[in-house]
N, C-alpha and C positions, 0 to 999 in steps of 0.2 A: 559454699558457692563455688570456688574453687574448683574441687573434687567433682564437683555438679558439669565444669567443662572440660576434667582431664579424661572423662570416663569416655565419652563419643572423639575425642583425639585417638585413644588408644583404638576403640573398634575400627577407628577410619585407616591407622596402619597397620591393623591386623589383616583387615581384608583388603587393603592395598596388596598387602605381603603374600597372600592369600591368590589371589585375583586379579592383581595387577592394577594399573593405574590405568584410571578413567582415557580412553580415548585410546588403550594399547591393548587393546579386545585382539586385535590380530595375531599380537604375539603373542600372550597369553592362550588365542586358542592355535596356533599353532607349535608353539613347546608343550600343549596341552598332548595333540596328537602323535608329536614325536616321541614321548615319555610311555602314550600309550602302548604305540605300536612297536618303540623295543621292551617292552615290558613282555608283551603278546609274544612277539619274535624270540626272545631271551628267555621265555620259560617255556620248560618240558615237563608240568604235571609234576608230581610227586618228586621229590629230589630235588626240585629246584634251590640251589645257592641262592638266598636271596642279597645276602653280603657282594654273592659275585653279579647280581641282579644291579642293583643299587648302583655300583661301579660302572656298569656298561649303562645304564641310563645315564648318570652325571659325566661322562666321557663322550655318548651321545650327542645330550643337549650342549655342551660347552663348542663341541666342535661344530656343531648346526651352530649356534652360537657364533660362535667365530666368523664360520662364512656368512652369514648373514650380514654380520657388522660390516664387513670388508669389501662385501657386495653390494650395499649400501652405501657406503662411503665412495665405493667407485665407483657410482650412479650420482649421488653428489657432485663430486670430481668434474664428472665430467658435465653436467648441468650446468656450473658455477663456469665452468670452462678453463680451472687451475685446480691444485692439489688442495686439500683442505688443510686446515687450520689444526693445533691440536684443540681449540676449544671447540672445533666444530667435530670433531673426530669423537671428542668427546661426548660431543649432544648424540651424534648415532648412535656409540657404545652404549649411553644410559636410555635412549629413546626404545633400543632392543632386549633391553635385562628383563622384558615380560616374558622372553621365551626361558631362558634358566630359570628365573622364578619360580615359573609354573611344575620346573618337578622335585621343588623343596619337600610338600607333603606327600606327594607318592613317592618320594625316595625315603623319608620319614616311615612311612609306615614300610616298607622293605627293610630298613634297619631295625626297624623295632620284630619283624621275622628273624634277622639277624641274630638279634639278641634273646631269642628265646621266650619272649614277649609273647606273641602272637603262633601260629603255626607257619609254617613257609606258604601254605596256600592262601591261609587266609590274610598274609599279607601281602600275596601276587594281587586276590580279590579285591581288598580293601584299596591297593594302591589305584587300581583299574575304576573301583566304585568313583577314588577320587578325582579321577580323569574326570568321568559321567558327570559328576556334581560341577563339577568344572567347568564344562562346556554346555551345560543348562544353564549355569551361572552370567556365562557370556553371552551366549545366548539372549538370555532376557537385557543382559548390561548392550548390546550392538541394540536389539529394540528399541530401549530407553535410550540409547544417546541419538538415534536415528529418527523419534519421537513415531515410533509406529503405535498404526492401527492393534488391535487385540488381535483379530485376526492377523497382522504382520508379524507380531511378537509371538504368535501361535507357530506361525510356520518358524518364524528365525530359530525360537527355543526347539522345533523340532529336529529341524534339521542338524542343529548341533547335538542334540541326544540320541540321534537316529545313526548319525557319524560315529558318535562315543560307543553305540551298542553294535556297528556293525564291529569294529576292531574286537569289541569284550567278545561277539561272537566267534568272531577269529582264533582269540584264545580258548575257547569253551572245543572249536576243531582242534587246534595245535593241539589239545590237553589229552583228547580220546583218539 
């Protein structure tokens, strides 16, 4: 019985970790596209470092990261009309962890290029596929929490896949 409710805990932090937490669709799809588009930007086809890939996206997101947080907080600040708190400083920094999140596994599979794992393209590919899968994801997650029509969950999920594929097309130019 037990075991019967550790197993849907675990999926539910897995794709928390994964995906982000319910209601932080924003961040999530926006570390989604900053991960993409240095990924695009940071490879040149054949040769690509993916170790030095890897690096320049997690250097990327932390520092979008950062501003974010701090940009937030000074929007706070000044709303509240005084400085913030550190528990409330706090609430912002973990309110925005959906944007680093989001390039744990396409920095995952760039390291697994790294390591010899994979080929260097096909973990530029596979990092990017994870983008795509990503922002379909949220896609349908913005739908569902915004309780849309099929038709509305149509377009949302498009438009997020439509976004993901124009960047991958980006790379598909950068690459030839």
């Amino acid at each position: 019985m037990e075991e019967d409710m550790i197993a849907p805990m675990r999926q539910r932090r897995v794709k928390r970790l994964l995906f982000g937490p319910a209601g932080r669709v924003a961040g999530t799809v926006y570390g989604t596209i900053v991960v993409m588009a240095t990924i695009t930007a940071g490879s040149h086809g054949p040769g690509t470092d993916p170790w030095r890939l890897a690096i320049v996206v997690a250097v990327t997101v932390v520092v979008l990261w950062i501003a974010h947080v701090y940009s937030h907080a000074l929007a706070e600040s000044l709303q509240r009309g005084r400085r913030l708190d550190r528990a409330e400083l706090a609430s912002v920094t973990t309110r925005e962890l959906a944007i680093p999140a989001a390039a744990i596994a396409p920095i995952a599979a760039l390291v697994l290029g790294g390591l010899d794992v994979v080929r260097e393209q096909t973990a530029v590919w596979v990092a990017l596929g994870i983008g795509v899968a990503t922002l379909t994801v949220e896609g349908a997650r913005y739908a569902a929490l915004e309780r849309m029509s099929r038709t509305g969950t149509f377009v949302s999920v498009g438009l997020n896949v439509f976004l993901g594929l124009v960047i991958v097309s980006l790379k598909a130019l950068v690459a030839h």
